[in-house]
C-alpha positions as a LaTeX table, in Angstrom:
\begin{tabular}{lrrr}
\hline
Residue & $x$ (\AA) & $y$ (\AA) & $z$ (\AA) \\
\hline
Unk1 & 0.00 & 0.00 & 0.00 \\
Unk2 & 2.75 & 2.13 & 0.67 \\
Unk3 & 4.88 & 1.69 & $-2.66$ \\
Unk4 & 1.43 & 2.28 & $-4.67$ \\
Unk5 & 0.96 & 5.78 & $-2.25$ \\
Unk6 & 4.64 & 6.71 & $-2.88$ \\
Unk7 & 4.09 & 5.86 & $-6.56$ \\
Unk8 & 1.51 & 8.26 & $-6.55$ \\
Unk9 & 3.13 & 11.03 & $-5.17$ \\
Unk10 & 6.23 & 10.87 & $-7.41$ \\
Unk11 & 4.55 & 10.52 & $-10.44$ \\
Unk12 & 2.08 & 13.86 & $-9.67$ \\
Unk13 & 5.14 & 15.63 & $-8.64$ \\
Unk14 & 7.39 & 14.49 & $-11.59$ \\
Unk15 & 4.59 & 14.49 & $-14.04$ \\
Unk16 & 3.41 & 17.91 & $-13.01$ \\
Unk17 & 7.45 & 19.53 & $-13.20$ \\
Unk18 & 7.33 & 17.79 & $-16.69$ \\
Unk19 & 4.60 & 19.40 & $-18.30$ \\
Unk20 & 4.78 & 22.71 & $-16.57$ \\
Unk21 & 8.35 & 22.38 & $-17.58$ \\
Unk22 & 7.44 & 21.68 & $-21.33$ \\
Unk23 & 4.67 & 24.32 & $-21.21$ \\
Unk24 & 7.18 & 27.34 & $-19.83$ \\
Unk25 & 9.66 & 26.35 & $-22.28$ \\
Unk26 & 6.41 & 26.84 & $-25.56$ \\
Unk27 & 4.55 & 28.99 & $-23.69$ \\
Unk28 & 6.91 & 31.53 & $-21.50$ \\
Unk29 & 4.75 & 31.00 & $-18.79$ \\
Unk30 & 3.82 & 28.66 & $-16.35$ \\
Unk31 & 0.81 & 26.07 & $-16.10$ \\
Unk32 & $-2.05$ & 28.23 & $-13.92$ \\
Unk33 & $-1.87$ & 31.32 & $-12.16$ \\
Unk34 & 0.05 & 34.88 & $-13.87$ \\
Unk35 & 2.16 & 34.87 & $-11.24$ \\
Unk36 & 4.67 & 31.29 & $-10.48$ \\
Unk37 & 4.15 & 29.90 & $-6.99$ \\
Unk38 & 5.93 & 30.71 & $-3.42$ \\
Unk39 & 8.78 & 28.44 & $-4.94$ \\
Unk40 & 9.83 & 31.07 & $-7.44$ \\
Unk41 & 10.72 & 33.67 & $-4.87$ \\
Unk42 & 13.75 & 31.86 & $-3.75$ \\
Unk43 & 15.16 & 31.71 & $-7.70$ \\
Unk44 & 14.17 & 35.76 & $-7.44$ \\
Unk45 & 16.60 & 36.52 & $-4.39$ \\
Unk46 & 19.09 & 34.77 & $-7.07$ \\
Unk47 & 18.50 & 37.13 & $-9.75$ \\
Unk48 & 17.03 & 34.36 & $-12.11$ \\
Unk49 & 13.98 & 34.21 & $-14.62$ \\
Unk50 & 11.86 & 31.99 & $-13.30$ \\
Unk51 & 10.17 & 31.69 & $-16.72$ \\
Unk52 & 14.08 & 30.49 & $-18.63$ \\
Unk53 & 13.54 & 27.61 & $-16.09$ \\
Unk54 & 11.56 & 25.15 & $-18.13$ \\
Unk55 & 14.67 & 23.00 & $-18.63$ \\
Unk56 & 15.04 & 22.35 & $-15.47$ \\
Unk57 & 11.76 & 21.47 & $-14.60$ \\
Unk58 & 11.86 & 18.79 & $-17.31$ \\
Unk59 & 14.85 & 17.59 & $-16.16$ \\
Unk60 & 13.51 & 16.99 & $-12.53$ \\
Unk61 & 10.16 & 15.67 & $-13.97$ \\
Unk62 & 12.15 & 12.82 & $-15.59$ \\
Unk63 & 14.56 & 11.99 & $-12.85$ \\
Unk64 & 11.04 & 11.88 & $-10.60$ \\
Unk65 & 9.33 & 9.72 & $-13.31$ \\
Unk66 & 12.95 & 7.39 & $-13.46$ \\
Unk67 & 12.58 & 7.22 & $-9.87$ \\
Unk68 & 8.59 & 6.10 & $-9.96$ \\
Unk69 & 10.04 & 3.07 & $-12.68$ \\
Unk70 & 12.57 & 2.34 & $-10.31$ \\
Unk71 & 10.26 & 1.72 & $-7.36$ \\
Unk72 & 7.70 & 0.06 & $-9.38$ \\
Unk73 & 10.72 & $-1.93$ & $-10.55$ \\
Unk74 & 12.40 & $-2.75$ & $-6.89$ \\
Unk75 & 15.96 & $-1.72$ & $-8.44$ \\
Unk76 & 18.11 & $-1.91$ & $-5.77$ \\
Unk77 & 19.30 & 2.08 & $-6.89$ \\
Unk78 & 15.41 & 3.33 & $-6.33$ \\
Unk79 & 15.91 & 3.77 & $-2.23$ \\
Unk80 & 19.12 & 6.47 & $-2.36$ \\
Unk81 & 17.96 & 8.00 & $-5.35$ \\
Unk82 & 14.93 & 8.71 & $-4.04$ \\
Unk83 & 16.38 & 10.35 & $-1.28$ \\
Unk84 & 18.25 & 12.26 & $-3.17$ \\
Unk85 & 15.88 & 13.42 & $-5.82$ \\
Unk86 & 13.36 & 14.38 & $-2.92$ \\
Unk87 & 16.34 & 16.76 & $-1.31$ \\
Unk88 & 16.88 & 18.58 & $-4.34$ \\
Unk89 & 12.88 & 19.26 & $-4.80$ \\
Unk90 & 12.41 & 20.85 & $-1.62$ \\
Unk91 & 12.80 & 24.19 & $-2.91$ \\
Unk92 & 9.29 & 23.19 & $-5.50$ \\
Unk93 & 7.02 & 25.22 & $-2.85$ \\
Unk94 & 4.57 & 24.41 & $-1.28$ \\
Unk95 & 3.26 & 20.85 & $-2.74$ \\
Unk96 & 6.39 & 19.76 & $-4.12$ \\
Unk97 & 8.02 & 20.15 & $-0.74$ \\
Unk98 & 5.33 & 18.41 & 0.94 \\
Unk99 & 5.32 & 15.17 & $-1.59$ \\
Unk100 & 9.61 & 15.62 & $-1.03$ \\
Unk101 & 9.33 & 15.62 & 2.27 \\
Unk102 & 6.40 & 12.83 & 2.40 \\
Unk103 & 8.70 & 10.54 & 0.45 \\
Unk104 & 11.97 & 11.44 & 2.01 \\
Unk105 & 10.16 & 10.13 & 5.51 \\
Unk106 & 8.41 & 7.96 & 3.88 \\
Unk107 & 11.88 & 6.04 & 2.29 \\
Unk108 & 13.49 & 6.55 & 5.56 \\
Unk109 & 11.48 & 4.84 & 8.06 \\
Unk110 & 9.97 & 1.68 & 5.95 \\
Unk111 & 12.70 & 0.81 & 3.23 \\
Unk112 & 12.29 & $-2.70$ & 4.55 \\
Unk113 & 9.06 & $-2.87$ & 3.63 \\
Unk114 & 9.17 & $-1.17$ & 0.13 \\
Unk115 & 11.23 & $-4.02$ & $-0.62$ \\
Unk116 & 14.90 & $-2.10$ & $-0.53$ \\
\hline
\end{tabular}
């Protein structure tokens, strides 16, 4: 029950940063509201276009889907990449970092159980 939950998650949150990725890239905007979520303000304080960041969302949407195959899939790389893929989406404000942080926990406390 947990792997299909986890599954879930990971594919919304990669599936979502794929499209919206794709979309910013055609479109020069993002998927939604005028204005990018609380997540862009950090990229601000940086001095970056948050609307030249389309290949980046792609790229995170794929690593997220990659990591959604490798769970489905049991490969023994799925548990530390998904650790690692959830740190670096923190920053995706504020239901990014919530699915991150869901599966970070998540990973942490039942990787016996996933099957890692």
């Amino acid at each position: 029950m947990m792997k299909i939950f986890l599954t879930i998650l990971g594919f919304l949150n990669g599936g979502y940063m794929l499209v919206d990725g794709v979309y910013v890239t055609l479109k020069g905007k993002f998927i939604g509201m005028h204005k990018p979520g609380p997540w862009a303000n950090l990229f601000y304080k940086l001095n970056m276009d948050v609307f030249k960041l389309g290949p980046l969302f792609i790229t995170f949407g794929i690593l997220w889907l990659i990591w959604v195959y490798a769970l489905c899939t049991t490969k023994s790389w799925a548990y530390i990449f998904g650790l690692i893929i959830s740190l670096f989406t923190l920053w995706y404000l504020p239901l990014g970092t919530l699915f991150s942080i869901t599966i970070f926990i998540s990973l942490m406390k039942r990787k016996s159980k996933l099957g890692m």
